[in-house]
N, C-alpha and C positions, 0 to 999 in steps of 0.2 A: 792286405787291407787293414787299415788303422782299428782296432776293436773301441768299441763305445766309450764314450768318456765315462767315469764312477765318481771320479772322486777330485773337491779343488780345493787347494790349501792355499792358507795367504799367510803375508806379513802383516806385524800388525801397527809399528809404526810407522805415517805416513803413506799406509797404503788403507786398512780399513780406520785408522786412529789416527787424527791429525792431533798430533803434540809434538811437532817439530817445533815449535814456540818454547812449550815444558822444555824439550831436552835442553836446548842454549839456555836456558834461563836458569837451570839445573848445572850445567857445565861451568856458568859466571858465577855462580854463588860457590859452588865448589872451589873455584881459584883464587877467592877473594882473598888476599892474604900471604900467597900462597909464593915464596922467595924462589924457587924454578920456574922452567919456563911454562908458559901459559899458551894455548893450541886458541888459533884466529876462528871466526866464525865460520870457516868454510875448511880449515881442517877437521872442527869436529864433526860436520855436516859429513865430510866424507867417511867418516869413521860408523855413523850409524847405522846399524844393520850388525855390527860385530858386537860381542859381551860389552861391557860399562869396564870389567876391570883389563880389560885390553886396550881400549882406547885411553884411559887413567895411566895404565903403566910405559905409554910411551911417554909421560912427562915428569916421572918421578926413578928419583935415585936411589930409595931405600922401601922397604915391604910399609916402615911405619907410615911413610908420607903415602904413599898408595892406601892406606887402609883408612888414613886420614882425610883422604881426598873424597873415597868412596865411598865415606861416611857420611860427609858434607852434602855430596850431591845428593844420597838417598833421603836424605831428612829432609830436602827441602822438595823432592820429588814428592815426598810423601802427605808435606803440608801441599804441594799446591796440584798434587795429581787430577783433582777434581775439577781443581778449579780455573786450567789454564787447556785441556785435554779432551778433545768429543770424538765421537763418531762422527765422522764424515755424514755430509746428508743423507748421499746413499746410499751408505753402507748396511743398514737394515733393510731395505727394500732391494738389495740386491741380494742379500745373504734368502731372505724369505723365498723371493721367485726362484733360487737356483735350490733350494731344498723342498719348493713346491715339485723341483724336477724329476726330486727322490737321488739329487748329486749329495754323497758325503762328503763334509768340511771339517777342515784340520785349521787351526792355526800354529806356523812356524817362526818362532820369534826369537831374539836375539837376548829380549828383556829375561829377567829371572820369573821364574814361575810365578809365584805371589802377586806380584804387580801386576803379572797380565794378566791374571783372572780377576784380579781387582777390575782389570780396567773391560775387560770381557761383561762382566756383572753388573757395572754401572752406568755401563751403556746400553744393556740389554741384549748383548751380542751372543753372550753366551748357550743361550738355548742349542743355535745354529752351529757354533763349533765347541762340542764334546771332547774333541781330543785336542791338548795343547802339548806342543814340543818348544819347553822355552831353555832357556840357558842351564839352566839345574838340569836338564832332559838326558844330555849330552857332555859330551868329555870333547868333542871337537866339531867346532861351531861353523857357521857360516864363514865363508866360502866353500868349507869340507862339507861333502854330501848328504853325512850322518844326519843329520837334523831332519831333512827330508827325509831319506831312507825311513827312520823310525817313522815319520806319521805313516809312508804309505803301509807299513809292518803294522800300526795300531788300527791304520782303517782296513785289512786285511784288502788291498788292489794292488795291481803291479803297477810300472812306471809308466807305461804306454798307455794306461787305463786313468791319468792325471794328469791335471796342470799346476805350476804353481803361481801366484800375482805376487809380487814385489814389485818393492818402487826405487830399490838398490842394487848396484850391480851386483853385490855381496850376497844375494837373493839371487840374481841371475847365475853365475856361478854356482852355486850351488844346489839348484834345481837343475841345472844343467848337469853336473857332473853326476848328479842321483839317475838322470834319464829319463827327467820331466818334461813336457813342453811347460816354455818359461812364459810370464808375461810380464811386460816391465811398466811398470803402472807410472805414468808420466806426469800425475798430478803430486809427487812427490816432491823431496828439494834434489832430487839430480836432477840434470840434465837430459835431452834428449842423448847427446852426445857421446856422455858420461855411459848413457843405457846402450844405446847402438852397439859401443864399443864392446858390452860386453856381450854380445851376440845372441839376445832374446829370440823366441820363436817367434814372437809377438809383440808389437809396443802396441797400450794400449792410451788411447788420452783420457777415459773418464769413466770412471769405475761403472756409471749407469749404460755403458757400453758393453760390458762383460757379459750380458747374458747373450745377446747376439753374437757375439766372437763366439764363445762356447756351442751356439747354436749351429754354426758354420764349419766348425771345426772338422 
């Protein structure tokens, strides 16, 4: 028999923080200029969910253009992080009723520490999830398990006792491979498709639907 759910970790771009607008806009300013090749709006879209300098170094020849690239796009992340970036509507009203549950919350993110507590704080999200596993967390990212593995280690549950919400199959994979049930948050920029494929326990269509799925579980 399945033991009680404890504990639910999320993603936090494009699953509880819609800045999928920020990153492309982030990704164009970075390139502007830029004499190699340049990644179409639907390659970068498939790349998020992985670190910023992994997706950076499939388009550069040398560490300097890479460090140049990554500098571009932080600066301009960081002039318009506030300004182009929210919480999704429900994401406070979902995060409240599931810790009214007394469920622990993790978030697992791809972004570098600083920014996503930047971005945890000025939405107000932060209260609800205490423990961040973001890029600086880990030595080996999403799609590899680690990232998960460590929140359920920080929230002291095992994998059976967790779910994780992503909206990337990069997220699915790797909540998978930790031994989480996954759920693949379908108001993201993938695909239904894209998600299927990568063999969620769950596809979810709208975040203010998660506490019912949880409740059924």
């Amino acid at each position: 028999m399945r033991p009680p759910l404890k504990a639910v970790l999320f993603d936090l771009d494009g699953t509880l923080f819609d800045s999928i607008a920020l990153l492309l806009a982030c990704m164009r300013y970075a390139f502007e200029g830029f004499e190699g090749p340049h990644p179409t709006t639907e390659d970068w879209i498939a790349g998020i969910g992985t670190p910023l300098i992994k997706q950076l170094g499939a388009y550069t020849r040398t560490d300097d253009e890479l460090i140049a690239l990554r500098d571009r796009y932080r600066l301009h992340q960081k002039e318009q992080h506030q300004l182009l970036a929210r919480a999704f509507p429900d994401s406070l009203p979902v995060l409240r009723e599931l810790q009214s549950r007394g469920l622990a919350m993790a978030l697992v993110t791809s972004k570098g520490n600083m920014l996503a507590q930047e971005a945890l704080d000025f939405t107000g999200m932060a209260p609800f999830l205490p423990v961040l596993v973001g890029a600086d967390s880990v030595t080996k990212h999403k799609p590899a398990p680690e990232p998960v593995l460590l929140a359920l280690e920080l929230l002291h549950v095992r994998a059976d006792e967790a779910v994780f919400v992503g909206d990337s199959p990069h997220d699915v994979y790797s909540g998978n491979a930790a031994g989480v049930d996954t759920i693949a948050a379908l108001w993201g920029p993938f695909s239904r498709e894209q998600l299927v494929a990568s063999n969620p326990t769950y596809l979810l269509d709208a975040l203010a639907s998660l506490p019912d799925l949880l409740a059924r579980r």
